[in-house]
N, C-alpha and C positions, 0 to 999 in steps of 0.2 A: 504494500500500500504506500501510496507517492504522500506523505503526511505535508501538509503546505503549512508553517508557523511564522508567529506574526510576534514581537515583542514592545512593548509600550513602555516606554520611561515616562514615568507623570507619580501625580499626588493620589493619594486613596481619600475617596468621599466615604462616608459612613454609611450616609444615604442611600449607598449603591445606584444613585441615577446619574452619575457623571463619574468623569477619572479614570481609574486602574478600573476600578466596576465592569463600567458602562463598557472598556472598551475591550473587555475578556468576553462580556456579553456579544457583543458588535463581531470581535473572531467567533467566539461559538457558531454564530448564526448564518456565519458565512464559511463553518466547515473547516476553519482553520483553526490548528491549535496555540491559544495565547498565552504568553509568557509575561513575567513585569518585572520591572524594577520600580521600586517607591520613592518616591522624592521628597516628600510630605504625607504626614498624617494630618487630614481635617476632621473636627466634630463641627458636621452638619444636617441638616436633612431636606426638605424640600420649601421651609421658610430661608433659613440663611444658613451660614455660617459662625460657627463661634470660636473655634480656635484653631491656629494652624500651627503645626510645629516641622518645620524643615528638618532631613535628616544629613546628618553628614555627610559631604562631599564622599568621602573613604565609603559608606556603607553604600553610597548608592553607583560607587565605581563595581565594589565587589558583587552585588547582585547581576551590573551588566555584563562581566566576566565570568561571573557562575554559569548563569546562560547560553551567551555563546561558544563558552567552550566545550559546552557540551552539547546543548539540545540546537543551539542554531538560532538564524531567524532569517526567514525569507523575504522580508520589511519589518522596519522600524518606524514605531511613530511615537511622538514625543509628543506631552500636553502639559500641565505642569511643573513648570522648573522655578522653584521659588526664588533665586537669587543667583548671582554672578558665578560664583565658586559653583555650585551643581553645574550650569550650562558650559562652563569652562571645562568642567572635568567628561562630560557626555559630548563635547564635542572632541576632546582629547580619545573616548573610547569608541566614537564614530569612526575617526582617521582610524586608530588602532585597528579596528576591527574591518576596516573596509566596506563599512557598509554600504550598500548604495542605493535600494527604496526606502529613501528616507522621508514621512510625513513629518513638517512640523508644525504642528496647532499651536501657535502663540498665548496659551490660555493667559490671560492678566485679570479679567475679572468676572465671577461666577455670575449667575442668570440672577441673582438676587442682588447684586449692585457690588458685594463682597469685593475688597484689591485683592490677588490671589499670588502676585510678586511684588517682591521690591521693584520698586522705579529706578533704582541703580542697575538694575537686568536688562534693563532694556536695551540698552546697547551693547552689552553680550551679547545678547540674541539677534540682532539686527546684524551686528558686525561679525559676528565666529560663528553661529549656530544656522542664520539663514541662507548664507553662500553653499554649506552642502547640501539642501533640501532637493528631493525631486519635485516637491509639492509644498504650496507653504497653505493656511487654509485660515486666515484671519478674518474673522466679522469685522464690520465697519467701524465700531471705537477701538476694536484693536490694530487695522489697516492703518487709520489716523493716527497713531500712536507710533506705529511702527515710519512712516513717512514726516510725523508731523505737520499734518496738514488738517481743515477738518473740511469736508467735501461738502459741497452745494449742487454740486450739479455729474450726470454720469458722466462726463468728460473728466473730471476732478477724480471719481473711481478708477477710471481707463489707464488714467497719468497714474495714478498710485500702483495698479498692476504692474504698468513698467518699472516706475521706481524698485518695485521689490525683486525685481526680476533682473533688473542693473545688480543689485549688491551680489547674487549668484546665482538664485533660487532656479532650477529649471524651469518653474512655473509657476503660477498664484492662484488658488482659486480665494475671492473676497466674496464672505456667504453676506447675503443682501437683507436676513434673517429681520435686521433692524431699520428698513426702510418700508414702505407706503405701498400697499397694492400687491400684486400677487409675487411668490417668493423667487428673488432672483438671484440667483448670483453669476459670478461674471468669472468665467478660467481664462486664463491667459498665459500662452507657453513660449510666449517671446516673439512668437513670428503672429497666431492669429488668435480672436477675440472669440470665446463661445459664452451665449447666453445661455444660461438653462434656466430657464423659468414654467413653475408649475403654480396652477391656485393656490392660495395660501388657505392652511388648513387651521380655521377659527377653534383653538384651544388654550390653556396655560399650560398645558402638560408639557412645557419646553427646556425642563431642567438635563443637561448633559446633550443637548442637541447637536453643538461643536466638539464634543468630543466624539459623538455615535459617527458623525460623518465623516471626521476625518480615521475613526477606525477602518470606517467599513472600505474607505478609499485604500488605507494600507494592508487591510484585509484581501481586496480584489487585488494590489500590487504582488503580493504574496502569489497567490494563484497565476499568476503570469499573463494579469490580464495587461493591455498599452494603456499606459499612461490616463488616454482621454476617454479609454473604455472605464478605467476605473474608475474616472468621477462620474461619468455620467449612472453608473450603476450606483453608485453609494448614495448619489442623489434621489434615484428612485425609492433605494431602500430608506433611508433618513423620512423622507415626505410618509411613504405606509406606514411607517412608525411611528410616528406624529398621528397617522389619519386613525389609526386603531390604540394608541393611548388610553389612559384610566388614572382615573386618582387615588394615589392612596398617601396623601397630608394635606395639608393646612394652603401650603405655597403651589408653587411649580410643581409639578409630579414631575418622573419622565416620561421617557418616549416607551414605545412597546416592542424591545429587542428581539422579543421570540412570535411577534405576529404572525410570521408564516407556519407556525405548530402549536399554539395553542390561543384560547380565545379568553379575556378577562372576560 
């Protein structure tokens, strides 16, 4: 049996609707086996967040080395990285390791408004972490953040797709998640523009949404699917998960990982 595996460096939610969780779930359901390394321990759940505690640089080098020396990873996606010293040291065991489907989801701040990294990270990840990406997969305050700009108009998205594509990245997908009208986002692989836009699906159940889709992108990278096959499939899957969603708290719930075998 051809086992396809997928490994995630990011932060664990409690919640289990975002994070290491969500994106173990997001392999399962796409038939590959997932792997993690932790970045962070949060206590949260589907109102906010209440405490974050980052782990050691060292402890989350050894888990990415526990891994691939042994079990492997056929892509990598990163969500996550609380501060400079973790992305410094995951970009040090990127090179090491030679990775090369690399997802990186810029996570900075949870569906509940929560900052989820120092503002000192930020250009870590901009300057060492986003030049080896195959795929970088930032929502709009995170795009912003990452260009410093704040957009008015989709020519102003367009310009930021290239920007992020100048620093290294193969490509951007900028999820549109946070603007007006039906759900769009914009991939751009350096040479041409693809819109994928689907109706938007009227729910709160949007907690771990960025993270489900940037799995399932590194999920399908794994399987060997191209580049622009895999977003457009992760896209598909993300929206049926959203559309078949359920609540179970007070806030955001999330999305519904395992829609395609069983029914809330």
């Amino acid at each position: 049996m051809n086992i396809r595996k997928a490994l995630t460096i990011a932060g664990s939610d409690s919640g289990a609707g975002a994070g290491i969780q969500a994106d173990l779930k997001t392999f399962a359901a796409h038939g590959v086996y997932g792997t993690s390394a932790i970045t962070a321990i949060t206590a949260q759940n589907t109102v906010g967040v209440t405490k974050v505690l980052a782990l050691k640089p060292e402890l989350v080098a050894a888990q990415i080395d526990a891994i691939i020396s042994d079990i492997g990873a056929h892509a990598v996606k990163t969500g996550m990285l609380a501060n400079a010293a973790i992305i410094d040291l995951v970009v040090k065991k990127i090179l090491q390791h030679r990775i090369k489907n690399l997802v990186v989801d810029p996570v900075m701040v949870a569906t509940s408004g929560d900052l989820l990294i120092q503002r000192s990270a930020v250009a870590a990840l901009r300057g060492k972490l986003i030049p080896l990406a195959t795929v970088v997969t930032p929502n709009i305050p995170e795009a912003e953040v990452l260009i410093g700009m704040k957009f008015e108009t989709n020519e102003d998205i367009r310009e930021a797709a290239r920007r992020i594509v100048k620093l290294g990245a193969k490509s951007v997908l900028i999820k549109g998640g946070h603007l007006k009208g039906p759900a769009t986002d914009l991939f751009f692989d350096g040479k041409e523009f693809i819109s994928l836009r689907v109706p938007r699906i009227r729910t709160t159940n949007t907690h771990g949404t960025g993270c489900t889709l940037s799995a399932a992108i590194a999920a399908n990278l794994a399987k060997g699917q191209k580049l622009e096959a895999a977003v457009g499939n992760a896209k598909r899957y993300i929206t049926a998960a959203l559309r078949h969603s359920y609540r179970i708290g007070a806030g955001h719930s999330p999305v519904h990982h395992f829609y395609r075998y069983w029914k809330a």
